[in-house]
C-alpha positions in Angstrom: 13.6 -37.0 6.7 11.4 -34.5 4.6 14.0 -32.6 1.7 13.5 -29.4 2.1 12.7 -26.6 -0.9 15.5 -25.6 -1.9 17.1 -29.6 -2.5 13.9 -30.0 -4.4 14.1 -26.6 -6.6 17.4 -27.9 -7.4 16.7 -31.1 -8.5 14.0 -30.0 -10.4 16.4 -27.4 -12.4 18.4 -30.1 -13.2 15.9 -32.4 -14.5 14.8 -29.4 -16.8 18.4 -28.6 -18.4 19.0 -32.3 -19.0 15.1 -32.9 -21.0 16.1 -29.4 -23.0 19.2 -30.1 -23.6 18.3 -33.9 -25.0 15.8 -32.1 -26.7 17.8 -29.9 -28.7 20.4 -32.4 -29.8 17.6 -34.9 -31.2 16.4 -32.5 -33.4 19.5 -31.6 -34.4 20.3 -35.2 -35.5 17.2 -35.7 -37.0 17.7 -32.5 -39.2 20.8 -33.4 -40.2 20.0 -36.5 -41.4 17.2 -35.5 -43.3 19.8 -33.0 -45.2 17.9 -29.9 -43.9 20.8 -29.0 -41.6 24.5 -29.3 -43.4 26.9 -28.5 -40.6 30.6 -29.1 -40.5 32.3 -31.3 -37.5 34.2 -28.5 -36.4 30.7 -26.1 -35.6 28.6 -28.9 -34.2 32.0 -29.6 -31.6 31.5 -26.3 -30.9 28.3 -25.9 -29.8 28.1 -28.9 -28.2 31.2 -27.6 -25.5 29.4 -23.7 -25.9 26.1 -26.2 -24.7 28.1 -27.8 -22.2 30.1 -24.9 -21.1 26.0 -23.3 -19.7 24.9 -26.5 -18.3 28.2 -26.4 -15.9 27.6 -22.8 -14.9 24.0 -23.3 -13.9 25.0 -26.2 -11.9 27.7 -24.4 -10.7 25.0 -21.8 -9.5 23.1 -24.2 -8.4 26.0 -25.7 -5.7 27.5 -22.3 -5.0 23.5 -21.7 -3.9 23.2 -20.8 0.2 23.8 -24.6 2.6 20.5 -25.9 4.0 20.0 -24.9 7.4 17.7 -27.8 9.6 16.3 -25.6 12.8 14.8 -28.6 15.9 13.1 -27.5 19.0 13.0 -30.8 21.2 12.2 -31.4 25.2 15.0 -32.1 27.7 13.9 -33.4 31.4 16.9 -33.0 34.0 16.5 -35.1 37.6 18.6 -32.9 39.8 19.6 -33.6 43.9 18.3 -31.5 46.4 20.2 -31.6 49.8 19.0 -31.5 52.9 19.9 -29.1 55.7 20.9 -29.7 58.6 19.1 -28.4 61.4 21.0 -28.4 64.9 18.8 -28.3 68.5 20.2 -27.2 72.0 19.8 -29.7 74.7 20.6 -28.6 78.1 21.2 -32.2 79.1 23.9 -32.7 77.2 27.8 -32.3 77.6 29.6 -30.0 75.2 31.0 -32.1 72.0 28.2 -34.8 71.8 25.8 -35.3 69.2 22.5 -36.7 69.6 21.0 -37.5 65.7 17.3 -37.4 66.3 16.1 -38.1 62.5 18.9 -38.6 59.4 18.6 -36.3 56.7 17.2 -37.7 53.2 17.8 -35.9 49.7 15.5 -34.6 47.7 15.0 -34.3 44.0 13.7 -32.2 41.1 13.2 -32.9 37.5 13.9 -29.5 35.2 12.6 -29.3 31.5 14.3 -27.5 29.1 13.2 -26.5 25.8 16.7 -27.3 23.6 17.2 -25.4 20.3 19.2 -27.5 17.7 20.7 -25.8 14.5 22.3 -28.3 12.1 22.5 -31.4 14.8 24.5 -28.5 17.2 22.6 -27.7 20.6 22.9 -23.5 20.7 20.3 -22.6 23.1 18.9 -24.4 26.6 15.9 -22.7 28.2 14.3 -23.8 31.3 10.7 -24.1 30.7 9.6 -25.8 34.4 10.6 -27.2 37.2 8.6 -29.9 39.3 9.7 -31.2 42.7 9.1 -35.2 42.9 10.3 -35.6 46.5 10.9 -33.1 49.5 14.3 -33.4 51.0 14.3 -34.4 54.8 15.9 -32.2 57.4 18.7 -34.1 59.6 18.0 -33.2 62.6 21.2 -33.0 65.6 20.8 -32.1 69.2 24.1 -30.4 70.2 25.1 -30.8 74.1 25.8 -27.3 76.0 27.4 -28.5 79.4 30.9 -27.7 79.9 33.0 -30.5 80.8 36.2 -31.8 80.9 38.2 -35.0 81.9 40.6 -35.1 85.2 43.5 -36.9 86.0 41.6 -40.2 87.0 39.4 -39.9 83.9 36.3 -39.1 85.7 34.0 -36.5 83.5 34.0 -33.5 85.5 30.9 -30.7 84.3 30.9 -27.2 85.3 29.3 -23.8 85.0 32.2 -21.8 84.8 36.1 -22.2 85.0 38.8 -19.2 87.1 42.1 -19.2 86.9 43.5 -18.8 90.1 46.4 -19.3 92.5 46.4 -21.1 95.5 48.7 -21.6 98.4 48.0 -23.8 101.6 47.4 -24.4 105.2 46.4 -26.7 107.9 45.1 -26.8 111.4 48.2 -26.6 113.1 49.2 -23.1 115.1 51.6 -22.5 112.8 49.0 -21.3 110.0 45.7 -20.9 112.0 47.0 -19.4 115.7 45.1 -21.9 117.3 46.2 -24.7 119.8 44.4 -28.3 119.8 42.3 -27.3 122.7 41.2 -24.3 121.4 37.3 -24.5 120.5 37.6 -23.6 117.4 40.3 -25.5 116.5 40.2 -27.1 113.4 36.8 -25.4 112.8 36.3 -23.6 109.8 34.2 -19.7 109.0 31.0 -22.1 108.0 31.2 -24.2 111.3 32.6 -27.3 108.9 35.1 -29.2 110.8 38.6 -29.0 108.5 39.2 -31.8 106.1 41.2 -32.3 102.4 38.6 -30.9 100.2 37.9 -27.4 102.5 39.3 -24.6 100.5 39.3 -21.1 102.0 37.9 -18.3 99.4 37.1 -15.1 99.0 33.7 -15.2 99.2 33.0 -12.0 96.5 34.6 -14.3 94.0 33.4 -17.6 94.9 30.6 -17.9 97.6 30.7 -19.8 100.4 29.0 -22.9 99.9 30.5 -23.7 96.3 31.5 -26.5 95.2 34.1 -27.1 92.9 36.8 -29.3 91.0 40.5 -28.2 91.4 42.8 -28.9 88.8 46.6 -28.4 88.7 48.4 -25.9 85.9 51.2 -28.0 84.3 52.6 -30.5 86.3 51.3 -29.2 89.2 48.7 -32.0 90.7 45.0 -31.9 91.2 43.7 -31.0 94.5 40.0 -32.2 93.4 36.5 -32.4 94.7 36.5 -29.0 96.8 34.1 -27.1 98.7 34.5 -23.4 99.6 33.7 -23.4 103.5 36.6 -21.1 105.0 38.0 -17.7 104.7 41.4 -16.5 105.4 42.3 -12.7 106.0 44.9 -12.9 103.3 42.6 -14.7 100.6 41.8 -11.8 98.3 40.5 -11.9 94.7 42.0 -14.8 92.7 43.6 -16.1 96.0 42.5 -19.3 97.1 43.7 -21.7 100.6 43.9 -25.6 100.2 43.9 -27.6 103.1 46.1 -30.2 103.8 46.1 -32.7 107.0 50.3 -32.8 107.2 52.7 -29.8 108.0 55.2 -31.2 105.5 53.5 -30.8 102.3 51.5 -27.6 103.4 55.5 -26.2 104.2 56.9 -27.9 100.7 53.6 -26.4 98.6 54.4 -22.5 98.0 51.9 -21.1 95.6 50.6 -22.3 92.5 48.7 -22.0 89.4 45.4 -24.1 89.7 41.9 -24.0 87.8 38.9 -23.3 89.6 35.7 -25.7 87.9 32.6 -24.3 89.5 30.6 -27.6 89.2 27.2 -27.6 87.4 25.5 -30.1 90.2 26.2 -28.4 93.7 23.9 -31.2 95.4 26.8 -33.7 95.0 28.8 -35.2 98.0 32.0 -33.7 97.4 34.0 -35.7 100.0 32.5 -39.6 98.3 33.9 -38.1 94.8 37.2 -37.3 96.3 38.4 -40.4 96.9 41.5 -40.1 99.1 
């Protein structure tokens, strides 16, 4: 490493009080021997600390002078990680909660150059100069399924448009709840002309039209009615009212009313009564 001016003005200095100094005390040998200079011990001792005495102050001087100070400017280059974004697209197609990963995402990354400022070997400045990308991070791109679903009692996927909470009480052909004998001719016919089956509901066609079909699932531990389609009307089915039919007496007598969830379903060409099952 190149010494810098002030290490070599003090080694020069140095160098100059040592030649003078010799110097002086050869002639002062020579003069003495020579008899031209008669000088006691005691005097010579003397001058010869006095000497020493200035040669320590100067190089005291010289040590007690200001420290070196070594200034670097050097070229840092930083790789730094870019992430990716996600990017999420709405498919139609798909149920609610599934994913559909069309591309995986890919970092990118960047190299940064800093110009670093080094006083004595100790960093005390960082300035970013540039920065350069090397590669472009890759979206990940995620279709995101809108369809409402859910899954019923027998694990079958169910998908709807739109879910009511409602209550429902019951009925059957018999007199008892219709006013209508066996031999009737509209017995056991319902408002839509559909002969009455277990999957008719009645309705109240301002809140679900006539013609809908529809999932019915129980509240607690109240059972599903399932696969339904709204083909009757009943004078006391108002609002949030809703009439299951049943085929026996017995349970239509034991049922009450109860709470039950209304699933408008998203495909109204399905065969309600081959989904039901019974």
């Amino acid at each position: 490493m190149k010494e810098s001016q002030a290490k070599i003005k003090r080694r020069q200095k140095e160098r100059r009080i040592r030649i003078t100094y010799g110097c002086l005390l050869s002639i002062a040998c020579v003069a003495i021997s020579m008899g031209v200079i008669k000088i006691t011990a005691e005097p010579v001792e003397e001058a010869f600390i006095a000497n020493s005495e200035q040669v320590d102050s100067e190089i005291k001087d010289i040590v007690s002078a200001e420290p070196v100070v070594i200034r670097e400017v050097k070229t840092d280059v930083e790789l730094e990680t870019i992430p990716y974004r996600v990017e999420q697209r709405v498919n139609d197609s798909l149920d609610e909660g599934i994913e559909n990963i069309l591309r995986e995402g890919r970092e990118g990354t960047c190299a940064s150059v800093y110009n670093v400022f080094i006083v004595n070997g100790v960093e005390t400045a960082r300035i970013l100069e540039k920065e350069t990308i090397i590669r472009e991070p890759v979206s990940r791109i995620v279709e995101m399924g809108t369809i409402l679903n859910f899954f019923n009692s027998r694990g079958d996927r169910v998908r709807y448009d739109r879910m009511l909470e409602m209550r429902a009480t019951s009925y059957t052909a018999s007199y008892k709840d219709t006013g209508k004998h066996p031999d009737h001719p509209q017995f056991g016919i319902t408002y839509t002309g559909m002969q009455v089956r277990l999957g008719i509901i009645a309705v109240d066609p301002r809140v679900i039209p006539l013609g809908t079909k529809v999932y019915v699932e129980g509240v607690g531990n109240v059972p599903d009615y399932g696969y339904a389609i709204a083909a009757d009307i009943g004078s006391a089915i108002k609002g949030d009212l809703i009439d299951l039919y049943f085929n026996d007496q017995v349970t239509v007598d034991a049922w009450g009313c109860k709470n039950m969830r209304v699933y408008v379903l998203r495909d109204q060409k399905v065969d309600i009564f081959a989904l039901r099952n019974d």
